[in-house]
Backbone as ProteinMPNN parsed JSONL, in Angstrom:
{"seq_chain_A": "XXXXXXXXXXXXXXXXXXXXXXXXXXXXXXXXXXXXXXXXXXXXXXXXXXXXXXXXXXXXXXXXXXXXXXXXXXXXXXXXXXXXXXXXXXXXXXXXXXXXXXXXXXXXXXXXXXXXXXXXXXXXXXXXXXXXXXXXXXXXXXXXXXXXXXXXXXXXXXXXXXXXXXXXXXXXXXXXXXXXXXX", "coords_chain_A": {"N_chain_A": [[36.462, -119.276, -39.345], [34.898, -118.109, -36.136], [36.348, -116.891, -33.49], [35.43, -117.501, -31.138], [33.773, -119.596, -32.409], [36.141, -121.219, -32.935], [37.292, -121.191, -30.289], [35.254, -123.209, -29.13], [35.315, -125.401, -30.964], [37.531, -126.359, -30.256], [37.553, -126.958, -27.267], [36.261, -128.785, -27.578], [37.186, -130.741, -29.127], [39.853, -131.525, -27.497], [38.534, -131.861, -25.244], [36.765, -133.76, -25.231], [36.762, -135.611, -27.298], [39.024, -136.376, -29.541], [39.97, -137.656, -30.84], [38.125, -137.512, -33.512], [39.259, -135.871, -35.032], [41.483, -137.023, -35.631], [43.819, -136.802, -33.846], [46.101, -137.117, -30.769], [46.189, -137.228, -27.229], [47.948, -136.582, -24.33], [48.42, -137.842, -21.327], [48.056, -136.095, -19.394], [46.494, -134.477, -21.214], [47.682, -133.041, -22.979], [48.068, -131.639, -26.271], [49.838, -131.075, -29.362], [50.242, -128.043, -30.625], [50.599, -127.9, -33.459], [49.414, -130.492, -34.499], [46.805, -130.375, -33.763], [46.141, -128.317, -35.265], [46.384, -129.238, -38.096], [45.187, -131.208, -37.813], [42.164, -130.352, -37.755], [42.127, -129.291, -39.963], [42.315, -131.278, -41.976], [39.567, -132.343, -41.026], [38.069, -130.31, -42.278], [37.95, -128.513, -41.117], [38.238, -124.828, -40.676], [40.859, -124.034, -39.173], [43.708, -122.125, -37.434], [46.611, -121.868, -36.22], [47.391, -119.343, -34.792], [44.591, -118.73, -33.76], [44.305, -120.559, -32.018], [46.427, -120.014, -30.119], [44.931, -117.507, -29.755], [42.68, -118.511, -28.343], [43.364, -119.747, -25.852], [44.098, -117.122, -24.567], [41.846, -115.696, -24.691], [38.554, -114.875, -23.333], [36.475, -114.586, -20.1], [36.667, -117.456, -19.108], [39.282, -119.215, -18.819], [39.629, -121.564, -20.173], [41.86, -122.733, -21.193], [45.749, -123.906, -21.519], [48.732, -123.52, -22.006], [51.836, -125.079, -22.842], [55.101, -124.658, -21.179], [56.948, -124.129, -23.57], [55.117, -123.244, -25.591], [54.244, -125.047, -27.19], [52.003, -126.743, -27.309], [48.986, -127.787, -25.794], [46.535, -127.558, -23.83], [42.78, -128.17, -21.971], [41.958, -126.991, -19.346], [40.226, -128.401, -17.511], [37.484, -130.686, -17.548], [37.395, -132.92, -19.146], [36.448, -135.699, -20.892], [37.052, -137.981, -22.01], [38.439, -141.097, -21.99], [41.435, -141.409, -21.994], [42.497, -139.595, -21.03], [43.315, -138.364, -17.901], [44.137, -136.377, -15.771], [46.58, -134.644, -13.292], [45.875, -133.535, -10.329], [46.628, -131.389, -7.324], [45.857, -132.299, -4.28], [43.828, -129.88, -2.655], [42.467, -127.309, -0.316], [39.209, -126.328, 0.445], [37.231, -123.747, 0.15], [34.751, -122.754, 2.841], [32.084, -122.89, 1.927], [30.785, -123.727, -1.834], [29.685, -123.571, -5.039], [27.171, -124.371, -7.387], [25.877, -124.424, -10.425], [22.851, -124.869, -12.353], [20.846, -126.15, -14.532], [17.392, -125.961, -14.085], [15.72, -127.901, -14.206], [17.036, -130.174, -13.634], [17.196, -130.615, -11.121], [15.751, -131.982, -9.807], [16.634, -134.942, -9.856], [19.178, -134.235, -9.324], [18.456, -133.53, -6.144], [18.066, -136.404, -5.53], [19.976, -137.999, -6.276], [22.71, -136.466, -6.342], [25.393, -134.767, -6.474], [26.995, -135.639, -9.426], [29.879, -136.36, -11.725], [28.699, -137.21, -14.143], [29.49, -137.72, -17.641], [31.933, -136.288, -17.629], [34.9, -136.15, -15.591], [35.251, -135.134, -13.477], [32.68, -133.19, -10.547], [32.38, -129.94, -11.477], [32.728, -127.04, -9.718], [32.239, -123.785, -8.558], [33.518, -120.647, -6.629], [31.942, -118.779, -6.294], [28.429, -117.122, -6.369], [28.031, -115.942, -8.473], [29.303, -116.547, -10.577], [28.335, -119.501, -10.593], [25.663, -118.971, -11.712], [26.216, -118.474, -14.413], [26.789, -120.855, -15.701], [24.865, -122.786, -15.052], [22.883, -121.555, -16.708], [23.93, -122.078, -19.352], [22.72, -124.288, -19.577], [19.744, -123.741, -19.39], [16.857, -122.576, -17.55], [18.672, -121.362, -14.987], [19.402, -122.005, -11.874], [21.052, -122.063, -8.341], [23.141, -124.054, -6.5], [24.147, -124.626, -3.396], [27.115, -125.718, -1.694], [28.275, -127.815, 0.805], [30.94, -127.625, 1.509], [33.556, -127.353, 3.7], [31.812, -129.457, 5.359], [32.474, -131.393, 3.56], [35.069, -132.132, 2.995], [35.58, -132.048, 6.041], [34.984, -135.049, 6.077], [36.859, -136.22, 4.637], [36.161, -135.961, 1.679], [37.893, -135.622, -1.449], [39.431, -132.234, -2.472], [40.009, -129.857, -5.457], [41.751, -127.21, -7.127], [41.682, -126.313, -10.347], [43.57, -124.706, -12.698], [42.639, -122.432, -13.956], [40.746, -121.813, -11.813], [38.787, -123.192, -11.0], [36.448, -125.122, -8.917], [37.155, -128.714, -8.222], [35.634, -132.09, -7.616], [35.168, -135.471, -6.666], [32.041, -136.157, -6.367], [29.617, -135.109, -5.035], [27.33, -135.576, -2.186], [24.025, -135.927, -1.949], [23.632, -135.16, 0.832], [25.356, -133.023, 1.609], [24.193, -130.55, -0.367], [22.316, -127.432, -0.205], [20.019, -125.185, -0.676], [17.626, -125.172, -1.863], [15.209, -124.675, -4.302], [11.514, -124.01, -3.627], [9.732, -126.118, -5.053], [11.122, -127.943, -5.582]], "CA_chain_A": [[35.912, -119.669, -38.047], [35.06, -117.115, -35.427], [37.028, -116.663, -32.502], [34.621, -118.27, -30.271], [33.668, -121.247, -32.986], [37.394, -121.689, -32.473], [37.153, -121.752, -28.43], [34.67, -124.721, -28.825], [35.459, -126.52, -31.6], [38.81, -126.823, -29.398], [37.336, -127.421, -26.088], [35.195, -130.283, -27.722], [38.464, -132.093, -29.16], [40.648, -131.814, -26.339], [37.819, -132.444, -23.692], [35.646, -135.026, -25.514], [36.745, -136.337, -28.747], [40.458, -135.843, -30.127], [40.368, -138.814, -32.083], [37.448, -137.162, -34.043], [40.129, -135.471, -36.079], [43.069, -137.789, -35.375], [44.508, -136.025, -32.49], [46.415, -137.65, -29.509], [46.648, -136.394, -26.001], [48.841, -137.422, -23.449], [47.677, -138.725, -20.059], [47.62, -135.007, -18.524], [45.57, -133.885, -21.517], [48.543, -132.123, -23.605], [48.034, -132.196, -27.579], [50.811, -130.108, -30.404], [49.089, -127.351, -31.562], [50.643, -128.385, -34.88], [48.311, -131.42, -34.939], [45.396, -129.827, -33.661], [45.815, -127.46, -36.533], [46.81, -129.838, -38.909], [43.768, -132.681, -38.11], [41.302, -129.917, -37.799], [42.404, -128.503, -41.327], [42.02, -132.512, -42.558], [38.696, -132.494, -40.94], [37.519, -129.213, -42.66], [37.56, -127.016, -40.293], [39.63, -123.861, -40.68], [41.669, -122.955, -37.766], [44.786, -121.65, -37.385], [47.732, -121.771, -35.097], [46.969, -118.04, -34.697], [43.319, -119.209, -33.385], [44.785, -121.598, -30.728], [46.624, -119.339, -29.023], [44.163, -116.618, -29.158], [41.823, -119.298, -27.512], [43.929, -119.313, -24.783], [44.137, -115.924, -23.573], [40.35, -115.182, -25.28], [37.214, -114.993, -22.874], [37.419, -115.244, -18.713], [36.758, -118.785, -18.473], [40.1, -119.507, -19.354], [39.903, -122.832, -20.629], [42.877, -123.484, -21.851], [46.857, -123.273, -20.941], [50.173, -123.3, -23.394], [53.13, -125.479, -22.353], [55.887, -123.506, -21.198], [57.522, -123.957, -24.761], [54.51, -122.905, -26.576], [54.118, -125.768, -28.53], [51.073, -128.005, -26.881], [47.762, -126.982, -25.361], [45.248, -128.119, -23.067], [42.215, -127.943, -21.407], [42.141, -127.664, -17.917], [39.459, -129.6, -16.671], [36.292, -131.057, -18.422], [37.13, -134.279, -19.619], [35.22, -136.662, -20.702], [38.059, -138.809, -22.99], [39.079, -141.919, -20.526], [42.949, -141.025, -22.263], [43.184, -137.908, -20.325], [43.698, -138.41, -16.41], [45.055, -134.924, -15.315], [46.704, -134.801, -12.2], [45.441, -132.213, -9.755], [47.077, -131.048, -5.881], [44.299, -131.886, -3.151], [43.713, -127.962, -2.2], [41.435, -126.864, 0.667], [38.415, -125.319, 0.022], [36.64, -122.84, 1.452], [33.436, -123.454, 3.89], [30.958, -123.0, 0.17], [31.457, -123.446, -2.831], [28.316, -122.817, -5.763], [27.209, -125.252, -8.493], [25.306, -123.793, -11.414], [22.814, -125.816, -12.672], [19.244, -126.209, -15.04], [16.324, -126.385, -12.723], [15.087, -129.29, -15.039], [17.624, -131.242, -13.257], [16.836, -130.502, -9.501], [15.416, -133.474, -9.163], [17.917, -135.871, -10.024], [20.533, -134.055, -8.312], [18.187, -134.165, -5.094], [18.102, -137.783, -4.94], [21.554, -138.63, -5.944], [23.922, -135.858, -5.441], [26.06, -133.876, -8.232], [27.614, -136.404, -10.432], [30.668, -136.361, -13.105], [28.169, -137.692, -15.64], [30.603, -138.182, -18.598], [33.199, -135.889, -17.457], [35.585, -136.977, -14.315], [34.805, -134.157, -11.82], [32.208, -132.145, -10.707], [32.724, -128.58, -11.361], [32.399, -126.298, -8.847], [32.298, -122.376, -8.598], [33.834, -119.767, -6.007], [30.697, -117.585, -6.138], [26.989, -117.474, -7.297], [27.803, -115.454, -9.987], [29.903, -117.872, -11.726], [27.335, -120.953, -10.842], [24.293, -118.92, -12.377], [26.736, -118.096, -15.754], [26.947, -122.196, -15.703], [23.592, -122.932, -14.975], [22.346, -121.043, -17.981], [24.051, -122.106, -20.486], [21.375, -125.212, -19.709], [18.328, -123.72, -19.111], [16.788, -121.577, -16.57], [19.474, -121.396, -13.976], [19.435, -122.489, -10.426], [22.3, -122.605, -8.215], [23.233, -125.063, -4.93], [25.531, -124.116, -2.253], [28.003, -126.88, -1.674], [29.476, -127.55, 1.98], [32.437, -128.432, 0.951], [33.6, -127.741, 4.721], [31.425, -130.598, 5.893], [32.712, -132.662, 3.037], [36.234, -132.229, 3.606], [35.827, -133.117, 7.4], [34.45, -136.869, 6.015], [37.69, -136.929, 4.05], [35.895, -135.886, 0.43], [39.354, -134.256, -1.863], [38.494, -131.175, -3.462], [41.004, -129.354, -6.254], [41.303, -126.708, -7.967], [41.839, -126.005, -11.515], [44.698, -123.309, -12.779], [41.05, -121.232, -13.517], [39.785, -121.344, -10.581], [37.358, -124.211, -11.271], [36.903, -126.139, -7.767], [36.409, -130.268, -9.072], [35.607, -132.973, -6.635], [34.498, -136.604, -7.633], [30.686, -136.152, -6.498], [28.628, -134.211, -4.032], [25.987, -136.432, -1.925], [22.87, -134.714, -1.505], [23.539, -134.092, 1.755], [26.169, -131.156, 1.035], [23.455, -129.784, -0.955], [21.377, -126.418, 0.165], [19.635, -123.57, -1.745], [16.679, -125.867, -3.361], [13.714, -124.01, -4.056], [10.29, -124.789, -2.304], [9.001, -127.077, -5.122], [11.835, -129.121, -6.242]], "C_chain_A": [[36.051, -118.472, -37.102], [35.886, -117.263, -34.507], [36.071, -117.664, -31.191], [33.975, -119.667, -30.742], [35.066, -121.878, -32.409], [37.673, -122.487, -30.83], [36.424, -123.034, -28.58], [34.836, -125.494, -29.547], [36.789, -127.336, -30.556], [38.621, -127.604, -27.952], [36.639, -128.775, -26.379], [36.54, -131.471, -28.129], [38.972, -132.087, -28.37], [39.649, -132.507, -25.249], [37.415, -133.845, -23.965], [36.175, -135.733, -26.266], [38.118, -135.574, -29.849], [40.206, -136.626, -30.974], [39.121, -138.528, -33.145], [37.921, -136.323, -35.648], [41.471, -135.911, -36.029], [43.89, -137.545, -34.241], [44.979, -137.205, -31.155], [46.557, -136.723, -28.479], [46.985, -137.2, -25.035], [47.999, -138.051, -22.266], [46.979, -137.081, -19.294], [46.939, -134.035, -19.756], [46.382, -132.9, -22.998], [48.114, -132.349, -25.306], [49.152, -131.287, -27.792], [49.991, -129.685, -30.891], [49.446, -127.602, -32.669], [49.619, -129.4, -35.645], [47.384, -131.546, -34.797], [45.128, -129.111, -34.768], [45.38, -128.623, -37.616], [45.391, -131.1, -39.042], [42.405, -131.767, -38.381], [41.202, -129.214, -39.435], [41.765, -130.383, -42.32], [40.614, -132.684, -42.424], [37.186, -131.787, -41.519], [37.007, -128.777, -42.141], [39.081, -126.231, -40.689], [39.871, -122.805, -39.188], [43.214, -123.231, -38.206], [45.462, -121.638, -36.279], [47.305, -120.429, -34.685], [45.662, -118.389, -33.601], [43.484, -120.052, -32.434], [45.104, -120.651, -29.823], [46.0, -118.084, -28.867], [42.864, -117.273, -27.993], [42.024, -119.537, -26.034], [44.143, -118.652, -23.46], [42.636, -115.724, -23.858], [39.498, -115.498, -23.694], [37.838, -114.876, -21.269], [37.152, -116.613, -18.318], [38.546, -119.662, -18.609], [40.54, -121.095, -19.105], [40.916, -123.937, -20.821], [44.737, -123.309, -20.869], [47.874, -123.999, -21.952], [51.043, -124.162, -22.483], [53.788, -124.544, -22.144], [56.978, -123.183, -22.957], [56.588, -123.339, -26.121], [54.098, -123.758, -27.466], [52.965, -126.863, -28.501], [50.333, -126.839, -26.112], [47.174, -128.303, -24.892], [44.415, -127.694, -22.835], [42.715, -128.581, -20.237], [41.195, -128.607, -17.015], [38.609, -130.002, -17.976], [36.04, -132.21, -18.713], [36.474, -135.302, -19.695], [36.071, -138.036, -21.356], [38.854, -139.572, -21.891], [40.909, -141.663, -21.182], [43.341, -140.303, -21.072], [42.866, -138.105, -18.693], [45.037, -137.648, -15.789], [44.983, -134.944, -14.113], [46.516, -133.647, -11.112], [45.962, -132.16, -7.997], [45.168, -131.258, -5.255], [44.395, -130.005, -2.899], [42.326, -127.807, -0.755], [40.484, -125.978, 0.578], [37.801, -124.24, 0.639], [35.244, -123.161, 1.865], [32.642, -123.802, 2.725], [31.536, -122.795, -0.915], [30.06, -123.363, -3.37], [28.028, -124.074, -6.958], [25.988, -124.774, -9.057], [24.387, -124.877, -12.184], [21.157, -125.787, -13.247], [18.196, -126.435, -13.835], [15.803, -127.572, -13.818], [15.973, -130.529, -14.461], [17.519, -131.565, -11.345], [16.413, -131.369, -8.85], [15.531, -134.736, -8.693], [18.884, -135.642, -8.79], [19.771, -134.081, -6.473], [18.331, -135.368, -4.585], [19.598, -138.3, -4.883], [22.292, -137.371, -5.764], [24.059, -135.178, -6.826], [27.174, -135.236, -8.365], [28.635, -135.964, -11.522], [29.647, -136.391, -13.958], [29.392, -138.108, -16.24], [31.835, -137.573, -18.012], [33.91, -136.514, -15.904], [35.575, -136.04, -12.915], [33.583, -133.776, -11.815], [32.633, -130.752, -10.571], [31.712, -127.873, -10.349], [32.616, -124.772, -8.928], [32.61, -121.563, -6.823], [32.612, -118.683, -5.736], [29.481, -117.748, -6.989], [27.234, -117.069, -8.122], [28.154, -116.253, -11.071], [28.712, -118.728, -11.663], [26.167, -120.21, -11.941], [25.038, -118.609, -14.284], [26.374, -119.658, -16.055], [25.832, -122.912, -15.899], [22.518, -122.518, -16.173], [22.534, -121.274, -19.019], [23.334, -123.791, -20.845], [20.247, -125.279, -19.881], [18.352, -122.534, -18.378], [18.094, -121.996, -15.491], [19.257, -121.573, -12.458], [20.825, -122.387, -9.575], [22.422, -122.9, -6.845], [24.371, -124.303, -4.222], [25.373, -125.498, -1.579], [28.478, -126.931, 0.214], [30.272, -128.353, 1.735], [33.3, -128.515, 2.451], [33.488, -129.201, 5.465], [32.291, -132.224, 4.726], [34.045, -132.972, 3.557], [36.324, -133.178, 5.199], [35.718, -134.163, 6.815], [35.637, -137.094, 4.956], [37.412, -136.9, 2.178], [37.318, -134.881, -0.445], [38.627, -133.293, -2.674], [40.417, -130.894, -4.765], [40.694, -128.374, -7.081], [42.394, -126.506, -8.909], [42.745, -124.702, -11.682], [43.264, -122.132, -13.436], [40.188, -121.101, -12.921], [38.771, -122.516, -10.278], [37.787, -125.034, -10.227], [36.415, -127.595, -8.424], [36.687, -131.206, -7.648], [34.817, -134.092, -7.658], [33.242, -136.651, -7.178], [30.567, -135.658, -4.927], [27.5, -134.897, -3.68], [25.202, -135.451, -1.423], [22.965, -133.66, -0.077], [24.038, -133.047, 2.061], [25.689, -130.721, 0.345], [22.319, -129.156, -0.222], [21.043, -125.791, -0.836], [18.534, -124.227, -2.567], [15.612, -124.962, -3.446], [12.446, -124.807, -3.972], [9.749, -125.861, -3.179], [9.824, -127.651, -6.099], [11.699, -130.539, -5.733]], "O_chain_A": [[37.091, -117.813, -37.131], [36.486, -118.283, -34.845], [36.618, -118.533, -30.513], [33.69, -120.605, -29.997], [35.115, -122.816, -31.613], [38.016, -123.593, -30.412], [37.005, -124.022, -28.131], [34.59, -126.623, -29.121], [36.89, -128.524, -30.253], [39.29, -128.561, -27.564], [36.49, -129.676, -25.554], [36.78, -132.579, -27.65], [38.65, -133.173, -27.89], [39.936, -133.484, -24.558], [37.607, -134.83, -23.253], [36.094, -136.899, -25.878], [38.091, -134.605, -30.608], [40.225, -136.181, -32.122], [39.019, -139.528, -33.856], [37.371, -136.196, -36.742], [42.446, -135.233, -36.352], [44.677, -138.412, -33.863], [44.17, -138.018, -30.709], [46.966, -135.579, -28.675], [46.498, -138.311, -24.827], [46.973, -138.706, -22.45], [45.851, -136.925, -18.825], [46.786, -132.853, -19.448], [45.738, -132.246, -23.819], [47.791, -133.517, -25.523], [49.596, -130.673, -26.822], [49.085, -130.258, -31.496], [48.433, -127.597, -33.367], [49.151, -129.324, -36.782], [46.725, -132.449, -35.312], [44.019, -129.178, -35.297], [44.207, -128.852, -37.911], [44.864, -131.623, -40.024], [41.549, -132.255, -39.12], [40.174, -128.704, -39.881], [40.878, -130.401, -43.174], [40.069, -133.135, -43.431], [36.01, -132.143, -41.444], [35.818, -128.481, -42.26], [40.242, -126.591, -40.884], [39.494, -121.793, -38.598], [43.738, -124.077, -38.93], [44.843, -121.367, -35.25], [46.459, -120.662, -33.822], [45.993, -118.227, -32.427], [42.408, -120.314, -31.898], [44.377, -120.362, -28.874], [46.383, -117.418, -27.906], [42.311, -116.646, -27.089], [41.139, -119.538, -25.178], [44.277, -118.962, -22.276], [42.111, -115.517, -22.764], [39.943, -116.402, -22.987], [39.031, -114.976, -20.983], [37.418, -116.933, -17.159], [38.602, -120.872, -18.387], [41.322, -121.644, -18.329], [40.961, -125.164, -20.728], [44.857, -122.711, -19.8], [47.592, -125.025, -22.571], [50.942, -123.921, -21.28], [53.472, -123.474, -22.663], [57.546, -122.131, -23.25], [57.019, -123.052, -27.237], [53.596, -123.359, -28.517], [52.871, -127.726, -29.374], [50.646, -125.676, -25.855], [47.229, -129.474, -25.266], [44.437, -126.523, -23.211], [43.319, -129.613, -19.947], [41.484, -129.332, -16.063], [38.923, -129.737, -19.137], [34.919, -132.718, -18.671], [35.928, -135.847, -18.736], [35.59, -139.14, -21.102], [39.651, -139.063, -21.103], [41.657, -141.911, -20.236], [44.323, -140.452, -20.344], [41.685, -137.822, -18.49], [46.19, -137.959, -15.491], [43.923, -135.149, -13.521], [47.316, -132.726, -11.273], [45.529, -133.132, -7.379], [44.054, -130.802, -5.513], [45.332, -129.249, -3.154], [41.341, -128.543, -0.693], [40.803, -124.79, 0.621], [38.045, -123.987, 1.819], [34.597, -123.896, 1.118], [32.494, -125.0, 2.483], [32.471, -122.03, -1.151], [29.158, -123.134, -2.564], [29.051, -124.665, -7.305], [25.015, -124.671, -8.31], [25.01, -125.812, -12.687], [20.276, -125.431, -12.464], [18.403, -127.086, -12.81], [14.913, -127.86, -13.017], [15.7, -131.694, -14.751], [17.759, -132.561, -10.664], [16.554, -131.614, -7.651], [15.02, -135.402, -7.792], [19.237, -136.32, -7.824], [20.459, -134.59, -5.589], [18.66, -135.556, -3.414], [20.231, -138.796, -3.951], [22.537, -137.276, -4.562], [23.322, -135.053, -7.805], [27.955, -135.643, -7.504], [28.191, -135.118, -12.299], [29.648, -135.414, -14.707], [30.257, -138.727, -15.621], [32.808, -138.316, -17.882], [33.275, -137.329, -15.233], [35.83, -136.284, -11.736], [33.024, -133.864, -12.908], [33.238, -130.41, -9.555], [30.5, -128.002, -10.178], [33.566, -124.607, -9.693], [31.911, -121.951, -5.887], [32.662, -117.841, -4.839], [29.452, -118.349, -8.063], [26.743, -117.67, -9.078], [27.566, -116.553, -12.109], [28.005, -118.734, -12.671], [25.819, -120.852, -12.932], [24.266, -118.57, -15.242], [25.435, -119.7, -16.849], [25.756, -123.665, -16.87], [21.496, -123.152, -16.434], [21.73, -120.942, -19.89], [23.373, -124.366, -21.933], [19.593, -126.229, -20.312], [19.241, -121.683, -18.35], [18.3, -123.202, -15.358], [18.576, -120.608, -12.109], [21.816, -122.671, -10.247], [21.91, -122.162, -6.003], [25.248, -123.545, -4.635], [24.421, -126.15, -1.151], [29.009, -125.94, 0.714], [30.283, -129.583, 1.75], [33.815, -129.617, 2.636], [34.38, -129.896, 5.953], [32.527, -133.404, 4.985], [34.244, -133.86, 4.386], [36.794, -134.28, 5.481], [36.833, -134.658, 6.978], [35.525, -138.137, 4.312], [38.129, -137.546, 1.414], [37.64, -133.738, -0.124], [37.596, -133.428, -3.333], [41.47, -131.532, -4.78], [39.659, -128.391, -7.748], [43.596, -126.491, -8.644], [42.654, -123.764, -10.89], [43.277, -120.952, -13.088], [39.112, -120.54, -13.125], [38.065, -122.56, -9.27], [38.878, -125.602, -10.195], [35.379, -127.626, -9.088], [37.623, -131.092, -6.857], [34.216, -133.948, -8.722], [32.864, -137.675, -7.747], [31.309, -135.852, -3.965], [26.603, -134.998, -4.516], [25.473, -134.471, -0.729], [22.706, -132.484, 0.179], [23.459, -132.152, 2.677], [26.514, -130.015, -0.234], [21.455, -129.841, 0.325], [21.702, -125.797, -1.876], [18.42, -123.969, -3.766], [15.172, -124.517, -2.386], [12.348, -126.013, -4.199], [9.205, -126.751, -2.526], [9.452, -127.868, -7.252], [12.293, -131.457, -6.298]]}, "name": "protein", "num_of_chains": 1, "seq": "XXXXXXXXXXXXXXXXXXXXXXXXXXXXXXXXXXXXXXXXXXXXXXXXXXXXXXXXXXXXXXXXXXXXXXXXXXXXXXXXXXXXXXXXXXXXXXXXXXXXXXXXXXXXXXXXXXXXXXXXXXXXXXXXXXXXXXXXXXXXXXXXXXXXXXXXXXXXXXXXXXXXXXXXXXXXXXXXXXXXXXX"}
């Protein structure tokens, strides 16, 4: 398995579907890399303990994070697995934040807003550059500017992620700017 099959086969059990290869995860998302190895080896896939914690440190989205003992792994956000209810500090955001996103969906998200969908936040980005990385790996790319400012005043929590990733539980249209002229 490559180094980057590795990154997603991992991000898909922890985020989505542990019990796909037997796997438990705690409430805040934790599995034993022993039994991530160990179910993913049952499931025939070949990864390696080695391959976990290069997943880890690997790429800059950094996905993932090690217990302090080394012996369990997570993802930090994403979830889509009602198990996993990771607990996150309100945090204060700054005036914009960026959301990355297919223009095939522009339409949707006009009427209702940015949505979890399956997972339990929306992800948010610190800068366009990140949203349009995000945005692409859908389609053509687009990307909204958030007032997260205005939301805050009305009491909306924001949080962020130990990589940076801002998550809030949904964005109503009206904290959405940046559409282009014929969405």
């Amino acid at each position: 398995m490559t180094p980057e099959d590795a990154s997603r086969f991992i991000a898909y059990v922890l985020r989505h579907a542990p019990e796909s290869i037997g796997l438990a995860l705690d409430a805040e998302g934790w599995a034993e890399i022993d039994a991530l190895v160990a179910g993913a080896v049952a499931a025939g896939r070949a990864l390696t303990h080695a391959q976990v914690v290069q997943a880890v440190d690997a790429g800059a989205k950094k996905r993932y994070a090690l217990s302090a003992d080394g012996r369990c792994i997570r993802a930090l956000q994403g979830h889509s697995t009602p198990q996993v209810r990771r607990s996150f500090e309100p945090a204060e955001p700054p005036a914009v934040l960026f959301h990355g996103t297919a223009t095939r969906f522009l339409a949707a998200i006009r009427a209702e807003g940015l949505r979890p969908g399956t997972r339990q936040h929306v992800h948010l980005s610190l800068n366009e550059a990140t949203a349009v990385q995000v945005g692409q790996r859908h389609g053509k790319a687009h990307v909204l500017r958030v007032d997260a400012l205005g939301m805050r005043a009305l009491g909306h929590a924001f949080h962020r992620a130990e990589n940076g990733v801002w998550l809030t539980e949904a964005v109503p249209p009206r904290f959405l700017s940046g559409w282009p002229s014929s969405a």
